[in-house]
NUTOR-604094 format. One record per atom (N, C-alpha, C, O): residue in one letter; x, y, z. Coordinates in steps of 0.02 Angstrom, whole numbers, padded with zeros to 5 digits, always signed. Layout:
BEGIN
aXYZ...
END
This chain:
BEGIN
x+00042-00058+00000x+00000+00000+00000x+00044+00062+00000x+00078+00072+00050x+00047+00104-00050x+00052+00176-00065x+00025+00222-00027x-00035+00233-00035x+00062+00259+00024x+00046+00323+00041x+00100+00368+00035x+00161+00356+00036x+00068+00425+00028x+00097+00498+00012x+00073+00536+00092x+00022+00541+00126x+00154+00557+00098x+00127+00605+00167x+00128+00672+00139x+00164+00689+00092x+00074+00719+00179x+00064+00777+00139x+00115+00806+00165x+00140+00788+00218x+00143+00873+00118x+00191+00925+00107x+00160+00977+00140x+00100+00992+00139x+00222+01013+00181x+00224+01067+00230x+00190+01127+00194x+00182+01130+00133x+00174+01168+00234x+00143+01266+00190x+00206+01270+00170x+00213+01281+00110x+00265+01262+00208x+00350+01288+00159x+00338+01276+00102x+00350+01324+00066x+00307+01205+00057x+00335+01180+00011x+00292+01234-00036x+00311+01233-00095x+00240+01278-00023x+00197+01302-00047x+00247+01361-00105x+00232+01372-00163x+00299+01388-00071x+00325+01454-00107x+00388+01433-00149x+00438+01465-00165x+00371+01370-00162x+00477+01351-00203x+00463+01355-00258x+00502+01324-00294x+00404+01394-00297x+00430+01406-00372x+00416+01352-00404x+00450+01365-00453x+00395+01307-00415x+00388+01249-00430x+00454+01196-00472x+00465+01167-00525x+00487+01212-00402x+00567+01191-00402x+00550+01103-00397x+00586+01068-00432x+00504+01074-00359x+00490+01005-00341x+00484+00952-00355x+00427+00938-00372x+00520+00913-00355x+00505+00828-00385x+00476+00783-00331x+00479+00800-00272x+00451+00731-00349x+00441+00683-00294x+00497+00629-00329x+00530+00622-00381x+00485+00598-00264x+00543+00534-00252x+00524+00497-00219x+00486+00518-00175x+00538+00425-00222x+00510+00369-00177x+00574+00349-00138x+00632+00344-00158x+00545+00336-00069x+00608+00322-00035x+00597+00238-00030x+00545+00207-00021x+00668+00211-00039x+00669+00139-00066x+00675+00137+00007x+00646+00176+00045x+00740+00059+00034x+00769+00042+00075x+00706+00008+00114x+00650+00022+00094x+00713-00045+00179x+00675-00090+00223x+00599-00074+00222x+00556-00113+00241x+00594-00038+00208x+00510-00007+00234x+00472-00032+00168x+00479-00033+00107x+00425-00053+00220x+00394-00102+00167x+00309-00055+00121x+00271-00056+00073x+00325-00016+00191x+00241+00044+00149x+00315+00116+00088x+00349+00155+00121x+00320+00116+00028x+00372+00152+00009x+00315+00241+00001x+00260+00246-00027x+00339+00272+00021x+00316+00328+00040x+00360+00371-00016x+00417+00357-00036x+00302+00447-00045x+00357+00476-00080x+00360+00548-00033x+00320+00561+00012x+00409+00584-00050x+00419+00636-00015x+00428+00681-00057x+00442+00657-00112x+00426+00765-00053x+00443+00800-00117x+00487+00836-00106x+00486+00866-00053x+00549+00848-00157x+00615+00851-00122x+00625+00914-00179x+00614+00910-00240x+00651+00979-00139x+00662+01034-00189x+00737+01033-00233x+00791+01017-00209x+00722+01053-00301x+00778+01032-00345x+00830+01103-00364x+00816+01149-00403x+00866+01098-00340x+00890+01193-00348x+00962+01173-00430x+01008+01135-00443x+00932+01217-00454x+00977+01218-00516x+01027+01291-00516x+01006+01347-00502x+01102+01270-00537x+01150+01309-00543x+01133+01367-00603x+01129+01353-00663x+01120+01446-00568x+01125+01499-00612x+01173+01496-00664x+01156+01515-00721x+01225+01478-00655x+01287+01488-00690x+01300+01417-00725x+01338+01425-00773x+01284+01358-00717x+01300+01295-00774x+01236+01284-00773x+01234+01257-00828x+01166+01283-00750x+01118+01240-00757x+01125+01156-00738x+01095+01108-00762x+01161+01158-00704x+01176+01103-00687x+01102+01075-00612x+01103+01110-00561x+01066+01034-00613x+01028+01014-00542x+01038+00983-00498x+01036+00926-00519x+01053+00982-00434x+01055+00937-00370x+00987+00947-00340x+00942+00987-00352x+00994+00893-00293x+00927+00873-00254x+00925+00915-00177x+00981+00924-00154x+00886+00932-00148x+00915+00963-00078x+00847+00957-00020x+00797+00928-00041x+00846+00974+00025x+00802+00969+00073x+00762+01017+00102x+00793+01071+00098x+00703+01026+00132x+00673+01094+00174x+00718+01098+00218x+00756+01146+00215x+00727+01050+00269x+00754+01083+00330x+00817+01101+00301x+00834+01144+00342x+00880+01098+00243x+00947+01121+00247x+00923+01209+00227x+00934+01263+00254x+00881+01184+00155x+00850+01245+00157x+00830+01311+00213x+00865+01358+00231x+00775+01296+00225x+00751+01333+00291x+00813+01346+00328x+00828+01405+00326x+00852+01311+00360x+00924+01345+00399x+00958+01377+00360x+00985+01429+00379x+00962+01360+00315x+01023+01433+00266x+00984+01494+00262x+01010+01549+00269x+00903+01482+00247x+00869+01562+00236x+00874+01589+00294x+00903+01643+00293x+00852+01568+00354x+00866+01605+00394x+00936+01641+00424x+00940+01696+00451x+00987+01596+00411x+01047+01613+00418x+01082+01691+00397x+01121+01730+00425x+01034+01690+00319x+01046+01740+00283x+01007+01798+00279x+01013+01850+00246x+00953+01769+00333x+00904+01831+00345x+00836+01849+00277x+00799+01898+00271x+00846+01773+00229x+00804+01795+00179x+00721+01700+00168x+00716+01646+00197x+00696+01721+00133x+00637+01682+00132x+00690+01598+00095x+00750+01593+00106x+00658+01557+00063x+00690+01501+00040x+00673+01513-00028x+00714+01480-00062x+00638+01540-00062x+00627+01564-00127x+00693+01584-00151x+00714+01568-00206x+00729+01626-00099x+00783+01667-00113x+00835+01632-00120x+00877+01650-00161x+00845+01568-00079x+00889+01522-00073x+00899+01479-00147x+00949+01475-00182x+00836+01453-00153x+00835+01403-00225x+00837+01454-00289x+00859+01429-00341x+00819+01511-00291x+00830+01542-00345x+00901+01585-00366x+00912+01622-00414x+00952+01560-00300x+01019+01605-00313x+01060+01542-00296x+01113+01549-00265x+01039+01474-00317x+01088+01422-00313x+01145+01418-00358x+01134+01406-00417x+01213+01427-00335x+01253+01417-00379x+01295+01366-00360x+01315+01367-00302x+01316+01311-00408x+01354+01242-00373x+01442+01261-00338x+01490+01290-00363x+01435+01242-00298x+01511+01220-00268x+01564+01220-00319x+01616+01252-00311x+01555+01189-00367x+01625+01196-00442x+01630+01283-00457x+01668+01329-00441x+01571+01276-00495x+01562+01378-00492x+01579+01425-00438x+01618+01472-00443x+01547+01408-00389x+01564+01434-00338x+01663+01473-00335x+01692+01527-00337x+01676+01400-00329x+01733+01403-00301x+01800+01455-00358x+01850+01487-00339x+01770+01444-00434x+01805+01483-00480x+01789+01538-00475x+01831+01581-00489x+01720+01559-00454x+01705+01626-00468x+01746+01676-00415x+01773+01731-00422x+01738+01637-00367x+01789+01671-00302x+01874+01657-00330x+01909+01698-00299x+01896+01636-00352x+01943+01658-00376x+01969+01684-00432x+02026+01678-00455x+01917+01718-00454x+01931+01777-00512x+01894+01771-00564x+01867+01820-00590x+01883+01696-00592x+01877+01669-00662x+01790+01727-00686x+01751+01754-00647x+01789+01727-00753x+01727+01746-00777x+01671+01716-00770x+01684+01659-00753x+01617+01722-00774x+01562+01685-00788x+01549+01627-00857x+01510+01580-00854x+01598+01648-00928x+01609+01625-00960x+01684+01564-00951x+01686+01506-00972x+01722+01591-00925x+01771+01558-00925x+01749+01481-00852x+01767+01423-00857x+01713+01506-00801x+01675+01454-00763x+01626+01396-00819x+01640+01336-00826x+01559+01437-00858x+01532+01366-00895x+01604+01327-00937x+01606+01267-00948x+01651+01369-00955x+01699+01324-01012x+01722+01272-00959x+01711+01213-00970x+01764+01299-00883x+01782+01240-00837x+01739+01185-00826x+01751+01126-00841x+01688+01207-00797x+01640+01155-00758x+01583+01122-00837x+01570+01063-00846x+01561+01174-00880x+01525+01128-00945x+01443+01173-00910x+01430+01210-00863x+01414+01151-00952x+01331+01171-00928x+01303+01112-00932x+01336+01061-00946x+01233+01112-00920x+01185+01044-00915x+01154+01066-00999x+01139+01123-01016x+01151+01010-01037x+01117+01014-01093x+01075+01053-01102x+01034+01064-01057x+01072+01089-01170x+01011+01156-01193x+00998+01208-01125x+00946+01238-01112x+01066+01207-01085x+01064+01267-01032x+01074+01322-01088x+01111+01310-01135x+01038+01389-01082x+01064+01460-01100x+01055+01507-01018x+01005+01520-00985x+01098+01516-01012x+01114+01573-00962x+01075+01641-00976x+01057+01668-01028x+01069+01658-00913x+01026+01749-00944x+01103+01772-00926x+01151+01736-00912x+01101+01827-00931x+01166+01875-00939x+01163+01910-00858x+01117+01948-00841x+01222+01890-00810x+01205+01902-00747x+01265+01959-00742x+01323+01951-00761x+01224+02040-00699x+01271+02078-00712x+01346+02075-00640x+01343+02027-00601x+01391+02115-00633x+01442+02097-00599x+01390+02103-00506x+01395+02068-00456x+01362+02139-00516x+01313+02156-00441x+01297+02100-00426x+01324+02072-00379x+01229+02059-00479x+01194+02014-00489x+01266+01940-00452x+01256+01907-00401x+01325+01935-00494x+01347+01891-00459x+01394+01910-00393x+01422+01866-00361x+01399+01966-00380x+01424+01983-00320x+01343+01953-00266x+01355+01903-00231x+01300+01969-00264x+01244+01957-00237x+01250+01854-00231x+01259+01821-00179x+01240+01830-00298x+01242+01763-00283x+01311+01732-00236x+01305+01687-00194x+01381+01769-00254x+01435+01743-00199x+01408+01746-00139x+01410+01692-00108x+01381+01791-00110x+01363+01835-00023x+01316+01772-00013x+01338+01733+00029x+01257+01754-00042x+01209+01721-00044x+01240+01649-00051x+01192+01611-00042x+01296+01612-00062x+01314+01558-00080x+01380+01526-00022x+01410+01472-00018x+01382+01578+00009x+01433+01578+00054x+01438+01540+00125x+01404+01567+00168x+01469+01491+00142x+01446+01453+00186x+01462+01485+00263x+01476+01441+00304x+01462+01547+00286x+01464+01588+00340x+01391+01633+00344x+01340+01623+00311x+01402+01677+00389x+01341+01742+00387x+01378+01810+00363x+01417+01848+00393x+01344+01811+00276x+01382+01891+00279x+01319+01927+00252x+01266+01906+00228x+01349+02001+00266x+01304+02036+00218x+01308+02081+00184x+01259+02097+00150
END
């Protein structure tokens, strides 16, 4: 027997970032859960992630979780952009996810996503 446990009011504002997923392993009732999917501004690249990691970083940063999944940039990017590289010269390192086109993000725009991506409290 299939049951679905219902999704929090959080899950209400993610943009319709959401997949479901079935969780395998011993349990014999397999339950799905809906797990928010945050995709890299800068490669389009997707990982899978959670409310609660979520929810602790927004608050961390003093902003909603909308804000969080919509300024996701991956750890590879991340890490070039902080050391100098372009936004162009980052998709050539790391690659993009198939039929990614980038919008054109200005130097503010990714100064904003570093602050926002940063694993401390800044502001």
């Amino acid at each position: 027997m299939n049951r679905t446990k219902p999704t929090k009011d959080v899950n209400a504002g993610l943009s319709g970032a959401l997949i479901a997923v079935s969780s395998g392993g011993n349990n014999m009732n397999n339950t799905t859960n809906t797990l928010p999917k945050l995709t890299c501004l800068v490669t389009g690249k997707s990982r899978n992630s959670n409310i609660k990691y979520l929810e602790a970083k927004a608050l961390r940063l003093g902003v909603n979780v909308d804000v969080v999944i919509n300024s996701y940039v991956s750890r590879d990017a991340l890490k070039l952009l902080r050391k100098g590289q372009s936004f162009e010269q980052v998709q050539q390192t790391v690659g993009t996810a198939e039929g990614f086109v980038a919008t054109n993000l200005t130097a503010t725009k990714l100064d904003e996503l570093l602050r926002l991506n940063a694993k401390g409290k800044h502001s």
